[in-house]
C-alpha positions, 0 to 999 in steps of 0.5 A: 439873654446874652452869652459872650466869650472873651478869649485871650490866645496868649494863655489859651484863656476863656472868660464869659460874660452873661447878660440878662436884663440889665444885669451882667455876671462874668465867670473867670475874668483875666487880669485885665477888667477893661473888656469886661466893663466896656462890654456891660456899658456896650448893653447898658448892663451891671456887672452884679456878679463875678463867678470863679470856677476855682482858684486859677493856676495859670493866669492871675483874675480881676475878680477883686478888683470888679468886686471893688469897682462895681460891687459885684458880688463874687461867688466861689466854692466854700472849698476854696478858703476865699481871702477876700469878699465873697458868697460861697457857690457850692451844690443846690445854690442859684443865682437867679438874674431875672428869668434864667438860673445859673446853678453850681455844681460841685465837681472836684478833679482838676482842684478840689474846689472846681465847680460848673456852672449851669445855665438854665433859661427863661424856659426852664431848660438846662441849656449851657454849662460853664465848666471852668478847668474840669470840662475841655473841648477833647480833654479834662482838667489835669489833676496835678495842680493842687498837691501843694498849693491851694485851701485844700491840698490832694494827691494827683491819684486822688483828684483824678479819682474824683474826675472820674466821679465828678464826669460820670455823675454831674456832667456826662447825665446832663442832656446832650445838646447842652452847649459846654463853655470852657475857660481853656482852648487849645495850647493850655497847660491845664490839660493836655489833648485839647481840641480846637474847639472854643465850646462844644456840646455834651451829646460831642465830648461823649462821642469824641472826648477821651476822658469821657469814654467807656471805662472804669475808675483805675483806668481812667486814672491812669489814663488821665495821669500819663504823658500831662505837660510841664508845669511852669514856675508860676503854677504854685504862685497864682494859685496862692495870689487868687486865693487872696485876690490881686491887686488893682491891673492899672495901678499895679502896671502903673508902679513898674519903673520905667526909667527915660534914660539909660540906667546901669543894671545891676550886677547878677540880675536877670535880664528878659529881652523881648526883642524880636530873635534877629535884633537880639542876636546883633547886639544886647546885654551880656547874659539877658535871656531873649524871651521874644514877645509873642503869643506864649510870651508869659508862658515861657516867663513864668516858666524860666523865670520863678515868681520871687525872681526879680528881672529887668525886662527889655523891648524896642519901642515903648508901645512894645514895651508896655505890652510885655508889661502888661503881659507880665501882669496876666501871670502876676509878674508885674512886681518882679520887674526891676525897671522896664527899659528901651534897649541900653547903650551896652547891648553889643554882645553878639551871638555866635553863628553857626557854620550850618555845612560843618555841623550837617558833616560832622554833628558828633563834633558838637554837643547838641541840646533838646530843649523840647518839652518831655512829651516831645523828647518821647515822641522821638529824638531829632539827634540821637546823641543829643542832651535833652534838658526842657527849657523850664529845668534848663537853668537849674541843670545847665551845670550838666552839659559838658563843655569839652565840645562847642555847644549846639540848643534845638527845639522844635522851631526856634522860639525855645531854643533862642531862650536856652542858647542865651541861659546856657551862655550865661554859664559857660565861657570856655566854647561858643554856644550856638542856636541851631534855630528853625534849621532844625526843621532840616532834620526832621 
């Protein structure tokens, strides 16, 4: 038997593929199904089956497109209300690969329609647990996806109820060396305390997961309610695009214009810029929004930029290029790209640079903005005058900074606030907009 772990960093992601005689069943694929067949055709395996832990929020599955290449058979909960081909997987149902079971298991909290999977061997042992978005390494799945999207809707108090049942009455009675498989690491949105484990154990988050300890069920609602992460723009979209299933990755990337030569844009679009912060400061288009490529890259995209937003999308080079528009598709973006183009010749706008000695003397002389998370504002402010607005509402509230004074964006390294400074120049003409950068660090 083979369990493999395909991780992306980028969305904090974990797909699996279980091998077994010949046989391959992959449990939440990413948008991309190449490493998936790659790996099958590496051990002389088929890919038979494609298991789905729950209609995924925060990235988009190939779970369609595997089922339409191979014939793989896709498995989900009954809950979901599937749009496309599927068996429904739901309590007491096995898929039976030679030897081995894997056993569903149906365990509400983090939607309504999550379920684990369980693995039990050729020896007849319970041996791991694939626990989707209900079970992390230090945490458990938020509740608060589902009050508006999805087959079945709840309230956040409600599925955080049947967390608590579905933690204490499937997964905490399960033997404590059974390995525990997440589909999500450290940096995910869909908890909020992961560790930096990728797998664990049930005998470890019994000892050490907060979630899983002694208390009772209005206690654990309200614990697991406060302080969750922000929910990004995308949220809502994917959960809706992988209830119907997405299109083919290829075709669908292949479809993006990508014009040879310099085009005039449109007057009022948006514009990402995915270029390096260095570059896109010296010179780019007046009112692009510079979203640097990185590891959190589609993260900040469907957070700034909502899914019937359509955007021309920027880079340097062209390998550069197609690896932002391939990570545009992870969150199913793909289709808002307007054309994907090379810097154009119109790129001179400069950013304004800050006098840093002026501003260390006399910061009450400009209006500073936080554009850190809320979790981060509540830890603690960096300027005690400052304006905090997140970098997801920035867009919708940027009305609200006042412009009787030049205008200062901090974050909490620079990444964000690079994004903000751009969005909040963009709206405002009358006084520089300056990013403060990592030299917030200074303030710490």
């Amino acid at each position: 038997m083979i369990i493999h772990q395909f991780y992306d960093k980028g969305l904090a992601h974990a797909s699996y593929a279980i091998i077994r005689s010949g046989r391959m069943v992959v449990i939440d694929p990413a948008r991309n199904p190449q490493p998936y067949y790659d790996f099958a055709q590496l051990h002389n395996a088929d890919i038979t089956g494609v298991i789905e832990t729950h209609p995924h929020a925060d990235f988009v599955s190939s779970h369609l497109e595997i089922h339409q290449t191979t014939g793989a058979v896709i498995y989900v909960s009954k809950l979901a209300g599937a749009g496309y081909p599927h068996e429904t997987f739901d309590d007491g149902d096995v898929i039976q690969l030679d030897d081995i079971k894997l056993k569903a298991l149906n365990t509400p909290g983090h939607s309504p329609d999550s379920i684990c999977i369980l693995l039990e061997d050729e020896n007849g042992r319970d041996c791991a647990i694939f626990t989707g978005d209900t079970l992390f390494a230090g945490d458990v799945g938020r509740p608060d996806l589902r009050e508006n999207v999805g087959n079945i809707t709840a309230k956040k108090e409600e599925l955080a109820r049947q967390m608590y049942h579905s933690t204490r009455e499937k997964l905490m009675v399960l033997p404590a060396d059974v390995t525990v498989y997440p589909a999500h690491g450290p940096g995910s949105l869909c908890g909020k305390s992961m560790s930096p484990d990728l797998q664990s154990s049930i005998g470890k988050e019994l000892r050490e997961n907060y979630a899983l300890q002694l208390m009772d069920e209005l206690s654990f609602v309200k614990t697991l309610m406060a302080d969750q992460p922000f929910m990004p723009k995308y949220f809502g979209y994917d959960v809706e695009l992988n209830k119907t299933g997405a299109p083919n990755f290829e075709e669908s990337i292949g479809m993006v214009p990508r014009p040879s030569t310099d085009i005039a844009l449109e007057k009022g679009a948006l514009i990402v810029d995915s270029r390096v912060k260095n570059v896109y400061r010296s010179g780019h288009v007046k009112n692009a929004i510079n979203l640097q490529d990185g590891e959190k890259f589609e993260t900040w995209l469907g957070s700034v930029i909502g899914p019937d937003e359509q955007f021309y999308l920027i880079a340097a080079i062209d390998k550069e290029l197609e690896v932002v528009i391939g990570k545009a598709a992870k969150i199913g973006y793909e289709k808002n790209i307007i054309a994907a183009i090379l810097t154009p010749a119109n790129a001179k706008e400069r950013s304004a640079d800050i006098d840093y000695a002026d501003f260390k003397a006399q910061p009450d002389k400009y209006t500073i903005i936080d554009v850190r998370n809320w979790a981060e504002i509540k830890g603690g402010r960096i300027f005690k005058n400052s304006l905090t607005i997140p970098l997801p509402e920035l867009r919708e509230r940027v009305s609200e900074i006042p412009t009787d004074k030049p205008i200062v964006v901090h974050c909490a390294a620079g990444y964000r606030s690079t994004a903000a400074a751009g969005i909040i120049e963009a709206a405002v003409s009358n006084v520089p907009v300056y990013d403060l950068g990592e030299a917030v660090n200074d303030w710490k």
